[in-house]
LOFI-961616 format. One record per residue: z, x negated, y of N, C-alpha, C in turn; residue in one letter. Coordinates in steps of 0.1 Angstrom, whole numbers, plus 2048, in hexadecimal, padded with zeros to 3 digits. Atoms other than C-alpha are relative to their C-alpha. Example, Ala and Ser with C-alpha at 12.3 -4.5 7.8 and 13.67 -1.06 7.14 Angstrom:
! LOFI-961616
8007F77F484E7857D38007F780Ca;8008097F58477777F580880880Bs;
! end
This chain:
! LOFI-961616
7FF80080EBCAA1D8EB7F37FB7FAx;80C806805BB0A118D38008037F4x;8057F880EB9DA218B57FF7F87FCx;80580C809B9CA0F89C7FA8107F0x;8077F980EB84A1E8757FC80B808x;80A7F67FCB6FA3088E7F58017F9x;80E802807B4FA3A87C7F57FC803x;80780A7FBB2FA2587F7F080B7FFx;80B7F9802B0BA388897F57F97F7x;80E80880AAECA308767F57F980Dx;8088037F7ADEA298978047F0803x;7F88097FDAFDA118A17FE7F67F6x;802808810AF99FE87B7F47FE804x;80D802801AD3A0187F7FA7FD808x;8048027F0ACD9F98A67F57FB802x;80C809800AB59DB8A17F38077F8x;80E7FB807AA09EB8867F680D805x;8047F17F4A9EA0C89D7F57FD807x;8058067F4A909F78B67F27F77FBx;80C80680AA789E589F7F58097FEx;80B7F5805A68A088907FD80380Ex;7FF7F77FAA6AA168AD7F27FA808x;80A8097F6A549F98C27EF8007F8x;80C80080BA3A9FA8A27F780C800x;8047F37FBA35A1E8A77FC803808x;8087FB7EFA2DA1D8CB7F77FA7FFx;811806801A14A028C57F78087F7x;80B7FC804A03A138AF7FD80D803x;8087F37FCA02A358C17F77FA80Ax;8078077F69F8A1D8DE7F07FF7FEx;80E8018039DAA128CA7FA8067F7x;8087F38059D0A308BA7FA80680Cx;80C7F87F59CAA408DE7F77F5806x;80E8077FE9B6A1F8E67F67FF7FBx;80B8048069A4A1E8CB7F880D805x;8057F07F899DA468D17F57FF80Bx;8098077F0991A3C8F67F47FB7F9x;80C80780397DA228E87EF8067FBx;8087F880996CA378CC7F680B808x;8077F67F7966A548E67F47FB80Bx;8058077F8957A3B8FF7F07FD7FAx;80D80780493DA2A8E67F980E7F8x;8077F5804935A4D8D97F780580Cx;80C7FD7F9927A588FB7FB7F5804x;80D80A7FD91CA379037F17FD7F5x;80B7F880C905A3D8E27F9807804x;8087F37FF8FEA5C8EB7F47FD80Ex;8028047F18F3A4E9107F27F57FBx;80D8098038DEA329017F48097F5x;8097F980B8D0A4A8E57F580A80Bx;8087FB7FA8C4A5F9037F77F6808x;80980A7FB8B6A429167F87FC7F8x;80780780A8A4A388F97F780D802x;8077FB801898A598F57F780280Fx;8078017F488CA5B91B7F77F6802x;80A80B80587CA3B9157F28017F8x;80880180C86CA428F87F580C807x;8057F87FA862A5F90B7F47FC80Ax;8088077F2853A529297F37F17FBx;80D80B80683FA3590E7F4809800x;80A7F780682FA518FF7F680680Ex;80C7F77F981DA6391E7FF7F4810x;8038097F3822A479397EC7F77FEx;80E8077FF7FDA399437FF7F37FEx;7FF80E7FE807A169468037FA7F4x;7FE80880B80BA0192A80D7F8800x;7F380A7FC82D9EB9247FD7F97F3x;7F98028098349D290E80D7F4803x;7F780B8028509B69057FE7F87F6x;80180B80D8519978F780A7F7801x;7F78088048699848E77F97F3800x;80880B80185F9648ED8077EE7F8x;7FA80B80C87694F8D67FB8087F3x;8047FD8118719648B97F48077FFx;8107FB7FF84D9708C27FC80E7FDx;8027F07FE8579938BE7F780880Dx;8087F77F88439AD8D280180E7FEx;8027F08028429D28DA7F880280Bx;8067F97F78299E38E87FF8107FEx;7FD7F07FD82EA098F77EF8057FCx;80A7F580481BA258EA7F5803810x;80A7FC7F9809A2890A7F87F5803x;80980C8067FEA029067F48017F8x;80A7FD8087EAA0C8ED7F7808801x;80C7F57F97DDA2B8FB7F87FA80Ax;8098057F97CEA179167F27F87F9x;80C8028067B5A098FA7FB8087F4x;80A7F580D7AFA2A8E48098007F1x;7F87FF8117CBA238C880A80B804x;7F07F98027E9A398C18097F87FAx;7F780D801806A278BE8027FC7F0x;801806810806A218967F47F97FAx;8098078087E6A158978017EF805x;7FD80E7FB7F09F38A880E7F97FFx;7F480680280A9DE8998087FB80Bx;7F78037F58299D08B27FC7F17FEx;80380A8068189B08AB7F87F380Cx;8098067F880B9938C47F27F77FCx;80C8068057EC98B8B07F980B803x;80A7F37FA7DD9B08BA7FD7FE80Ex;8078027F47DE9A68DE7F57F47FFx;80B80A7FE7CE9868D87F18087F9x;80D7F88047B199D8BF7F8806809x;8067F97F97B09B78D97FB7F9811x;7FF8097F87AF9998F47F07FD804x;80E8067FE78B98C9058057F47FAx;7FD81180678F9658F48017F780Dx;8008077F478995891980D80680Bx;7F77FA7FC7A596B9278107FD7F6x;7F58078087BE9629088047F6809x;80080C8057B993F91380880080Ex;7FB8017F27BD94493A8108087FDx;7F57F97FF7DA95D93580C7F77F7x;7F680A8067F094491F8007F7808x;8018097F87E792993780780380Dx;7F47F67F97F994395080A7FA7FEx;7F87FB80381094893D80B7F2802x;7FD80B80081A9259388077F9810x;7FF8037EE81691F96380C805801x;7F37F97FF83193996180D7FA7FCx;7F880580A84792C9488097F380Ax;80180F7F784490695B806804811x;7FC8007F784E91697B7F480280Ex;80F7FF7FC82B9159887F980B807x;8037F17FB82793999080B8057FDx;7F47F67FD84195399C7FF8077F8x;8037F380783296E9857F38007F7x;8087F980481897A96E7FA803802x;8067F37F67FF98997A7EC7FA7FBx;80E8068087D99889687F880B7FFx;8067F38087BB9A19627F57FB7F5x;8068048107AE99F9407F780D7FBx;8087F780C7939B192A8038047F6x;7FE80180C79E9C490B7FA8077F6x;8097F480978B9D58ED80880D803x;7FC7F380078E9F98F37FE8057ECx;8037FF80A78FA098CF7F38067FBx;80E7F780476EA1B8D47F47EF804x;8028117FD7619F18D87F880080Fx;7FB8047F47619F29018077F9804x;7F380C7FD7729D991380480C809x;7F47FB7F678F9E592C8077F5808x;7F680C7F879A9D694A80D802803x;7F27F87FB7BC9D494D8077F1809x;7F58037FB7D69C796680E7F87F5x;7F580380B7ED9B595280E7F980Ax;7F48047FE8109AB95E80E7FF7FEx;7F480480783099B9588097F7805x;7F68077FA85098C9608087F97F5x;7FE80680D86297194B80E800802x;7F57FC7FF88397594280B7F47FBx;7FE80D8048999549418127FE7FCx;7F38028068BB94C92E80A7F8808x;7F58077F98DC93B93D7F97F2805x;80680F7FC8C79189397F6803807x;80C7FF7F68AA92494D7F48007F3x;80E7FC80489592492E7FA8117FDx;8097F48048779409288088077F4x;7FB7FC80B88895A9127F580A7FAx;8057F380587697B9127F980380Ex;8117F97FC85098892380180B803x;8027F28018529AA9307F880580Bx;8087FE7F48369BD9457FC8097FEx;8087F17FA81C9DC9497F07F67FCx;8097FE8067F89DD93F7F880F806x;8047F67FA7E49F19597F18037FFx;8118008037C2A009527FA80180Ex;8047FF7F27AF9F79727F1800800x;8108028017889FB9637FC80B80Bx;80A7F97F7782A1897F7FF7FA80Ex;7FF8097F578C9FD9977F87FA803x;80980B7FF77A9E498B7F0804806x;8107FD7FD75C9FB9887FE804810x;8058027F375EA049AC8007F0809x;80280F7FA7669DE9B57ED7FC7FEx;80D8058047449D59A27F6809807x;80A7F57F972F9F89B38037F7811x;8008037F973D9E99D27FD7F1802x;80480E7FA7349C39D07EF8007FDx;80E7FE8017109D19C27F7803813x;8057F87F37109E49E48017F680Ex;7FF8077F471A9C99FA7F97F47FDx;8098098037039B19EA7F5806805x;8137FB8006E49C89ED7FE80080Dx;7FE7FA7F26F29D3A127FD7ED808x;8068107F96F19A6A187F57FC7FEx;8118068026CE9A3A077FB80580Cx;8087FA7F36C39BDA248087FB80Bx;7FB8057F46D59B0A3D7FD7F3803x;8078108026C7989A347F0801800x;8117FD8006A4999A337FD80980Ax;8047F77F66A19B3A4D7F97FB808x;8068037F568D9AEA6B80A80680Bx;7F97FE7F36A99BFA828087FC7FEx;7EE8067FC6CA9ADA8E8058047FEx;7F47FB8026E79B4A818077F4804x;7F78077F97049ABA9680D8077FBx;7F37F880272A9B4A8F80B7F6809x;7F380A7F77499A9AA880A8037FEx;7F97FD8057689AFAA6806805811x;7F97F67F57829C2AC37FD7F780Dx;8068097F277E9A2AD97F57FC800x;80A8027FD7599A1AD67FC7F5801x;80180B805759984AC37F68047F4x;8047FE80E73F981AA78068007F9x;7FD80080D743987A867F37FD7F5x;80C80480A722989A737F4801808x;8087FF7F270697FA827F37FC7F4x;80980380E6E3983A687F67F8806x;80E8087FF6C196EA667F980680Bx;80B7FB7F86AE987A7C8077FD80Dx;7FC8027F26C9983A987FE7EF805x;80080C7FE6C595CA937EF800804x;8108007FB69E961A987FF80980Bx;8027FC7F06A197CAB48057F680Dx;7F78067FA6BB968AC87FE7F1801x;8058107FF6B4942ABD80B7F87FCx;7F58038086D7940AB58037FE7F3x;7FB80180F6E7935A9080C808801x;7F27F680270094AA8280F7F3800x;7F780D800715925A7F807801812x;7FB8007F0712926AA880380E806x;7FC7F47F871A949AAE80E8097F9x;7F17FD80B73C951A9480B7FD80Dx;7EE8027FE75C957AA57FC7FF811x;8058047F2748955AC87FC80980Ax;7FE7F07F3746972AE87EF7F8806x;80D8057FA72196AAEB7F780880Ex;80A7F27F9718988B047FA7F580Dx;8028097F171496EB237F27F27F7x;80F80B8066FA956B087F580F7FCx;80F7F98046E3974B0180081180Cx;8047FB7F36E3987B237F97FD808x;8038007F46D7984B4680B7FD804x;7F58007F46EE976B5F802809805x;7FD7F07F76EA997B7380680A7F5x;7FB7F780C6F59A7B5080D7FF7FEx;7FA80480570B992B47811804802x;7F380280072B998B5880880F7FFx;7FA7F580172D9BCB517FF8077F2x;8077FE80D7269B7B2D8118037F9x;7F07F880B7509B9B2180080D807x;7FC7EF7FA7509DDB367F88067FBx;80A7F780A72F9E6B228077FF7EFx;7FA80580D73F9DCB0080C8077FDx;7F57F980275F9EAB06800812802x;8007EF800753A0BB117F78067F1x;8067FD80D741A09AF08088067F5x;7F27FD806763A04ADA806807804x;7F87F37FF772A22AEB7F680B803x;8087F6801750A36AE67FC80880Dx;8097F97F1747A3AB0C7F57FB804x;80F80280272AA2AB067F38037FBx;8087FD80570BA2EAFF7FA7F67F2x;7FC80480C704A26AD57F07F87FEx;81280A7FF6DDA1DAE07FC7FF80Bx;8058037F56D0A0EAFA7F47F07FEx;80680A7F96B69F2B088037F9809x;7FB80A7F76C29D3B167F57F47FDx;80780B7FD6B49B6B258077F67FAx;7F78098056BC997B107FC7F2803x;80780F7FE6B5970B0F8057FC7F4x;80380980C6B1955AF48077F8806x;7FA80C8006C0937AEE7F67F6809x;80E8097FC69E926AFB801804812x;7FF7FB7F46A793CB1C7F280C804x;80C7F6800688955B1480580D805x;7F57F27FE691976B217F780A7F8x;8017F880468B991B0A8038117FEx;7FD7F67FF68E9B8B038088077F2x;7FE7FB8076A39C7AEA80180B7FDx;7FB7F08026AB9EBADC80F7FD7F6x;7F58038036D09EAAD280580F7FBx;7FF7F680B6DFA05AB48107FB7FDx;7EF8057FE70A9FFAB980680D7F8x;7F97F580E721A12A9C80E7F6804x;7F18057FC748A0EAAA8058017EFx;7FB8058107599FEA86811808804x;7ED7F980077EA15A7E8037F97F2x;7FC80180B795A0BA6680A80B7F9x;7FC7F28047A8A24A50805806804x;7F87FB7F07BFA2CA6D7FB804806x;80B7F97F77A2A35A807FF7F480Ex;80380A7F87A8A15A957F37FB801x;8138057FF788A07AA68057F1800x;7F681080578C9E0A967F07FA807x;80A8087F87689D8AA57F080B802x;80B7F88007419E1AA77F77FA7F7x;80B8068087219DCA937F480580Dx;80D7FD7F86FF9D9AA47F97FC7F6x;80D8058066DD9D7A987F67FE80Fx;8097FF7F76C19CDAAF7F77FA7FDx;81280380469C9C9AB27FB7FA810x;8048077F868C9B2AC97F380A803x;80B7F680066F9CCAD57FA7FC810x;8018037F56669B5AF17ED8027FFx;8107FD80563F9B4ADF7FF80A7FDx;8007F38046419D8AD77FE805813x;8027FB7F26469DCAFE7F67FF808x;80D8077FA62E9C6B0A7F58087FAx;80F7F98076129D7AF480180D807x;8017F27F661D9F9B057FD80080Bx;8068057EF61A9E8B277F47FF803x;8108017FF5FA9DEB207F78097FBx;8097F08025ECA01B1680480680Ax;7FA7FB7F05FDA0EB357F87F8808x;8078087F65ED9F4B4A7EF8027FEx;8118028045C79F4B37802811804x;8037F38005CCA1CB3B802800810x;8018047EF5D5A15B657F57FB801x;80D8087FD5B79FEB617F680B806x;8077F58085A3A1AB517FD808811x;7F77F47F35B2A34B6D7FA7F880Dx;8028037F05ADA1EB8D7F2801801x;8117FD803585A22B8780280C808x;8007F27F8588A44B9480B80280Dx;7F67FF7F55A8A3FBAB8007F880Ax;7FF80A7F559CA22BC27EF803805x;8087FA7F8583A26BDB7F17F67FDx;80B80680056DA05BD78057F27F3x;7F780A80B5709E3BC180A7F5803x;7F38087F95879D4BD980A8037FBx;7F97F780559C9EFBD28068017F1x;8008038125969ECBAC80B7F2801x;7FA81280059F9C2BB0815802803x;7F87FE7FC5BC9C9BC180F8067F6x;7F67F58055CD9E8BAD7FF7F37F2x;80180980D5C39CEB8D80C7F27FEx;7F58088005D89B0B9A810805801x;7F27F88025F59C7B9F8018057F4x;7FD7FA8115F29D8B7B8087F47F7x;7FD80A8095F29B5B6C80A7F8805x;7F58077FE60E9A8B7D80C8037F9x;7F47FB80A6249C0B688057F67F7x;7FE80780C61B9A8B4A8027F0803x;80780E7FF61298AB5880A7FA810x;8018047F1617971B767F57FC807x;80B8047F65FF973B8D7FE7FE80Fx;7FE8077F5608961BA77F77FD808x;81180D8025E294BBA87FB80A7FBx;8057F68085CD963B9F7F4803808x;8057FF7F95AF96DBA67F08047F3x;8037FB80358E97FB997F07F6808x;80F8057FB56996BB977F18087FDx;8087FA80954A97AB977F17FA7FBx;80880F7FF52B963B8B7F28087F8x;8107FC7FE506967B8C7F87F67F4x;80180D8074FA950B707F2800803x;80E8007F64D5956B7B7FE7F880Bx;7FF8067F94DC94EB9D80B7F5803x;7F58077FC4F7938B988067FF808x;7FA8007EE50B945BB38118047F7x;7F77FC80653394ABA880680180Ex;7F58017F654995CBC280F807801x;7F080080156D96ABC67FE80D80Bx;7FD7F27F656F98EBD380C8037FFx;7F37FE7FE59198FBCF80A7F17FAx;7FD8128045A896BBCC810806807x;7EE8077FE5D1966BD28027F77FCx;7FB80D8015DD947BD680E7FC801x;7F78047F25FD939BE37FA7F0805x;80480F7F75ED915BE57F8804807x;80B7FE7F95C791DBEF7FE80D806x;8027F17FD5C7938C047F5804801x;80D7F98045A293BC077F67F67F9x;80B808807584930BF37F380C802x;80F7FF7FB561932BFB7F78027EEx;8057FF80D54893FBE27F57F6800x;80980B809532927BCD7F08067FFx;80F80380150C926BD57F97FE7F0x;80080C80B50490EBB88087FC7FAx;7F180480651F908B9E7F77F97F0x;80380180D51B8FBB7F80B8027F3x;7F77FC80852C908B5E80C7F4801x;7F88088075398E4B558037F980Bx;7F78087F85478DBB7580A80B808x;7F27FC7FB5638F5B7D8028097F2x;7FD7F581057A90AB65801810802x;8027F780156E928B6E7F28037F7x;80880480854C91BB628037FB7F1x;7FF80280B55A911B4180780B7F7x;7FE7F580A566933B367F380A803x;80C7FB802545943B407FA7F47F7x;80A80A80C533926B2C8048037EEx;7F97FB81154A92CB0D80580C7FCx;8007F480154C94EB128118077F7x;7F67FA806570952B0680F7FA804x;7F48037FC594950B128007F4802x;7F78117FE5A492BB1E80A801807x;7F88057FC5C291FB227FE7F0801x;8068158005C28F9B32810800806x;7F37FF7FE5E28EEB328027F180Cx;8018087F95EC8CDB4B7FB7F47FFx;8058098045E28AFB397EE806800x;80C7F97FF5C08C3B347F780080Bx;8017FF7F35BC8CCB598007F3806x;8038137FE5C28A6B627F37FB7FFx;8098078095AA89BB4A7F280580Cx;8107FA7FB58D8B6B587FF7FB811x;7FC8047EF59A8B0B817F77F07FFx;8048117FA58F889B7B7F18017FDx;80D7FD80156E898B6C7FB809809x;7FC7F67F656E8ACB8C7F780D7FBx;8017F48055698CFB7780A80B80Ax;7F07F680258D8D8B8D7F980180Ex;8068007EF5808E7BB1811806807x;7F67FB7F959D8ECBC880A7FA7FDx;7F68088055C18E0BC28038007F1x;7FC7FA8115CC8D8B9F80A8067F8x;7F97F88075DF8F0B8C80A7FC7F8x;7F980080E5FD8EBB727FB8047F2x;8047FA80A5EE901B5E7F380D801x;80A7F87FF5CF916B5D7F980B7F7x;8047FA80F5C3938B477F5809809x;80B7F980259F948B4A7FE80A7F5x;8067F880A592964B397F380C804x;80E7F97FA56F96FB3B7FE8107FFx;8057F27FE563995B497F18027FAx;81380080654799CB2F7FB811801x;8087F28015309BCB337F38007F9x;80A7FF8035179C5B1D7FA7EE7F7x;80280D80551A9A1B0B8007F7807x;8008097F2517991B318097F8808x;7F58077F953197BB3D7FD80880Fx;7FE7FF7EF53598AB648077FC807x;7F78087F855197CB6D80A7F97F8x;7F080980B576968B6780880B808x;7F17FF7F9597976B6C80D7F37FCx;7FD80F8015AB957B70810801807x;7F08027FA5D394EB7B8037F47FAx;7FB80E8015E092EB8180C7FE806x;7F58047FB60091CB877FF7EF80Cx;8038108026078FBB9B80D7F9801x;7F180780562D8F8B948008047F1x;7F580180D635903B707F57FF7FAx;80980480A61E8F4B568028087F1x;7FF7F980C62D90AB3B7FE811801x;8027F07FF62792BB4E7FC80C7F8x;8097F380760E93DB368017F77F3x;80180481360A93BB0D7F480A7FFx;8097F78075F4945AF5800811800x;8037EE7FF5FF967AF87FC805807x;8067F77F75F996EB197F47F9803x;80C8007FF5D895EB177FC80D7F4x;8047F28065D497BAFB80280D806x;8017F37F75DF997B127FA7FE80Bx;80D8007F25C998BB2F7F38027F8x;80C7FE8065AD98DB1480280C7FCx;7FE7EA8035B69B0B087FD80980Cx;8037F37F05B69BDB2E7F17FE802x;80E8067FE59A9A8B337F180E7FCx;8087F38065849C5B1F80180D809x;7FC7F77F45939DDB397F77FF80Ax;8028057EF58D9CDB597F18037FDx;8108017FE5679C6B4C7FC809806x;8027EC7FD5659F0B497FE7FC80Ax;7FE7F97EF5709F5B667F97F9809x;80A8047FA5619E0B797F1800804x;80E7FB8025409E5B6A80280D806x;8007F37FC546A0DB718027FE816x;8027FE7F2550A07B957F87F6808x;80A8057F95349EBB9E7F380E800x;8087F580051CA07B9280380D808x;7FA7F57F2532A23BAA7F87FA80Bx;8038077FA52DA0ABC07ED7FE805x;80E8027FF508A03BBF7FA80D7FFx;80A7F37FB4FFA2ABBB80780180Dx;8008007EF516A2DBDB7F07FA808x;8088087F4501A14BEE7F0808802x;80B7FD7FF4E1A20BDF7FC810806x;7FB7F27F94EAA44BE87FD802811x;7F98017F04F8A38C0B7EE7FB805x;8098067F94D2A28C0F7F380C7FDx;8087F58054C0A45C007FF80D80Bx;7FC7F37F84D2A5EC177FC7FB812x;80780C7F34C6A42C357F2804803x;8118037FF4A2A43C2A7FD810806x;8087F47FD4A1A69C2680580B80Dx;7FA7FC7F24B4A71C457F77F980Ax;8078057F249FA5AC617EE8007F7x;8117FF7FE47CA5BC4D7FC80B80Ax;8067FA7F3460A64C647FA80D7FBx;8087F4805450A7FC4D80F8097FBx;7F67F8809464AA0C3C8057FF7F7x;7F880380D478A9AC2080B80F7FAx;7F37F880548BAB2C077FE8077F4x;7FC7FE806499ABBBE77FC8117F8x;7FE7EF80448EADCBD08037FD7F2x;8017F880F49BAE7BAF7FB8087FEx;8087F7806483AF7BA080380C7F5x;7FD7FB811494B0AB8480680980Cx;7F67F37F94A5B1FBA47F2809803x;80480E7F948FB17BB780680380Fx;7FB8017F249FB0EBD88067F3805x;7FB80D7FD4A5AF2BEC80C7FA802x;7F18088024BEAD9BE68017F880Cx;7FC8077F24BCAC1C067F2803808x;80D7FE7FF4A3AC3C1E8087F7810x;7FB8077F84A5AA7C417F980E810x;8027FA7F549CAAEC657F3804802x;80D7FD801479AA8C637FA80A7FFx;8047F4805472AC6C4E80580D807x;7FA7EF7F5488AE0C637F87FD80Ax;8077FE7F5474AD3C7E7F2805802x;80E7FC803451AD6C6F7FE80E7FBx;8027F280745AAFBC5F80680780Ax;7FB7FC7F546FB03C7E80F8067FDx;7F97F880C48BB13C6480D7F2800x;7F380A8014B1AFEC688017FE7F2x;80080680B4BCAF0C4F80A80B7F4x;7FA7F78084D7B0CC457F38097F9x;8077F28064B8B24C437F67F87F6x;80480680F4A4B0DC2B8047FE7F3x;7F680280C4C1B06C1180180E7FDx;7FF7F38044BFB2CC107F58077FBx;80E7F780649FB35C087F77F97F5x;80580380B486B33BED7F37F780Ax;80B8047FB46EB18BF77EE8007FCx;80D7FB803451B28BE77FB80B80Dx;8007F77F7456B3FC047F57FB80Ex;8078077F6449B23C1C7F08027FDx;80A808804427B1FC0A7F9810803x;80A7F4800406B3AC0E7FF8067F3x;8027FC810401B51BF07F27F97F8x;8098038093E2B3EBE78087F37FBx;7F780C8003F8B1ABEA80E8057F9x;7F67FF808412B2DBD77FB8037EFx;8077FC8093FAB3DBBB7FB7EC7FBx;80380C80A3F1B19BB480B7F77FBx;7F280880A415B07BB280280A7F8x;7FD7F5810419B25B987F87FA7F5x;80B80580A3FAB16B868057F57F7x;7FF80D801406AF4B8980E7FC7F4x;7EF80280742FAF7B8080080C7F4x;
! end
């Protein structure tokens, strides 16, 4: 069946417009709760930047370091409240302005630091990075650390400057306390008289000063970067010199010692050596420092007071002056070579010069000289000139063809006269006939310094010597004379010697005479008068 004048809804009539409101309505509840969202969103994001600001602002105010920014299209600038504190302002007294840094700026530091800036800019430098001087507000300068990174737009050009501003004057002032100190520490180290040496773990130099280039012979040019222990050793030293060195850098060594060294010239010398193992802040051992003193002349002079004091000493510790001669060539061999050697003694009266004691290796004996004359041997020409000679080979030549040279001729020849009492008495003399450079000036000065020794002594034990003899001839006479002989102290009185004679003539031994009073022998009238007399 089929209705027909059914009635019609407002919905059924109004279907489309339903659907119209209805769509308008939802969009706009739609973007009411967007907008909502949105609103809620940028309110804590507000709130979120308002605290960041304030943490910011926060952290300007008491942070140590300085910040600013720069706009570098529009030439804006800010600088942080602790910017300023690093030169004595409070943040209102210094406009956000970049004409204050240039005021507060050294003018030689502006010029470099824009010139930077620019390097940067150009691609020239990775970063910023400068230390500049700025007026402090109390008018001090301030050194500060300045730094900065440049901040570049879609095209790559420079937009915006931003960096830090570090006060580094207790830096600097310890940089400048420390370049005073390592200046003053190189004046003494370029002036000293002792060596300073420094190597490093492989006992390689490092610093090598003036005194070690005059101990050694070496330049600091020839000894850098170089394991010199085998150029300023002994061969016999030499090859136990990394096991001495390394027991040093692990402190099993000893920090002073005396070693034997040599020169570049191949001199052998004595050092005293003063070693300080180098740590770095780890406590690693990165190398060593030495200092050392050449105390080869320091030693020698001790030797030779040791020796003149043996001199001294053998006077009483040797029997005759052979004895003397003898212990004398052995003293002086400590210092010297005395290979040739040999001891004259010379009569200038009777012109007689002979050799009580002589070593040779060429001439093994020599005969003494009758008749000499000063100016024909060179033993005669240091008695005539009464003072040290060295004759070196050309010299000796020369005198040999004026036959002054008796015997074979020498390399090298050194005299030095034994004077007593203002008297030449003798030479002490050593010669070479291989090395013409054997002896120097010096050791013709320490054979003249002993020289004053020997005389002594000599003199002291010729005079032992000659009371011996006279003694030995005295005790001859008063032993075999034909008459009595003998000895009284009077102040005892009792006799002091008395020979055979007299025990025989008084009949009384000789024990019983040394015991009695020899007034005893005499009659009381022969006694009453030695009373008169003494």
């Amino acid at each position: 069946s089929r209705v027909i004048n059914q009635p019609v809804t407002f919905y059924q009539q109004n279907k489309r417009m339903v659907w119209q409101v209805s769509s308008v309505f939802g969009l706009l509840l739609v973007f009411s709760v967007v907008t909502f969202i949105n609103l809620v969103q940028k309110r804590r994001a507000e709130a979120r930047l308002k605290k960041s600001e304030e943490r910011f602002e926060l952290a300007m105010q008491f942070a140590n370091d300085g910040l600013f920014d720069w706009n570098l299209q529009t030439g804006t600038i800010y600088f942080s409240p602790g910017w300023k504190r690093l030169l004595g302002y409070a943040d209102h007294e210094i406009n956000n302005d970049f004409s204050e840094w240039e005021r507060l700026t050294d003018a030689d530091d502006v010029k470099r630091s824009m010139a930077m800036l620019n390097e940067v800019i150009e691609g020239k430098r990775d970063r910023f990075e400068n230390e500049i001087k700025m007026k402090h507000k109390n008018g001090h300068w301030v050194d500060i650390l300045s730094r900065a990174n440049i901040v570049q737009d879609s095209a790559g050009q420079a937009v915006r400057m931003a960096g830090t501003h570090i006060d580094i004057s207790q830096r600097k002032q310890v940089e400048t306390a420390l370049k005073k100190s390592e200046y003053r520490l190189s004046i003494h180290l370029q002036n000293t008289p002792v060596g300073a040496v420094s190597w490093d773990r492989d006992l390689r130099v490092v610093e090598w000063n003036p005194a070690a280039e005059r101990i050694f012979g070496y330049t600091r040019k020839e000894v850098l970067g170089q394991r010199i222990a085998k150029m300023i050793l002994p061969d016999s030293a030499a090859g136990n010199s990394t096991a001495a060195f390394k027991d040093l850098l692990t402190d099993l060594g000893g920090r002073m010692g005396e070693t034997q060294n040599i020169t570049k010239t191949g001199r052998a010398i004595l050092c005293n050596w003063y070693n300080t193992v180098i740590h770095d802040d780890d406590g690693q051992v990165i190398g060593l420092a030495s200092l050392v003193n050449d105390v080869t002349d320091r030693k020698h002079s001790e030797d030779i007071n040791k020796i003149l004091f043996a001199i001294s000493n053998a006077v009483s510790t040797t029997r005759n002056l052979d004895e003397l001669y003898r212990q004398i060539h052995t003293l002086l061999g400590r210092i010297l070579d005395v290979t040739n050697f040999f001891i004259a003694i010379v009569n200038k009266q009777n012109q007689t010069l002979t050799f009580p004691y002589f070593v040779d290796k060429v001439e093994k004996e020599v005969s003494s000289v009758n008749t000499f004359s000063p100016d024909k041997s060179l033993t005669g020409l240091v008695v005539s000139e009464r003072k040290p000679v060295l004759l070196r080979e050309k010299k000796l030549e020369q005198l040999s063809r004026d036959g002054a040279v008796m015997g074979p001729l020498p390399k090298i020849w050194m005299g030095v006269p034994i004077v007593v009492e203002d008297d030449v008495i003798g030479v002490i003399a050593v010669q070479s006939y291989t090395d013409p450079d054997l002896y120097t000036e010096k050791d013709l000065d320490v054979l003249a310094s002993i020289s004053d020794q020997v005389a002594i002594s000599v003199d002291r034990k010729r005079a032992e010597d000659e009371l011996r003899e006279s003694e030995k001839r005295y005790r001859h006479l008063f032993d075999h004379a034909p008459a009595g002989m003998f000895e009284i102290d009077f102040r005892t009185p009792q006799f002091i010697e008395v020979n055979s004679i007299i025990c025989k003539f008084t009949g009384f031994s000789e024990e019983e005479l040394l015991s009695m009073n020899p007034l005893d022998l005499l009659t009381p009238e022969s006694r009453n008068q030695y009373k008169a007399l003494y």
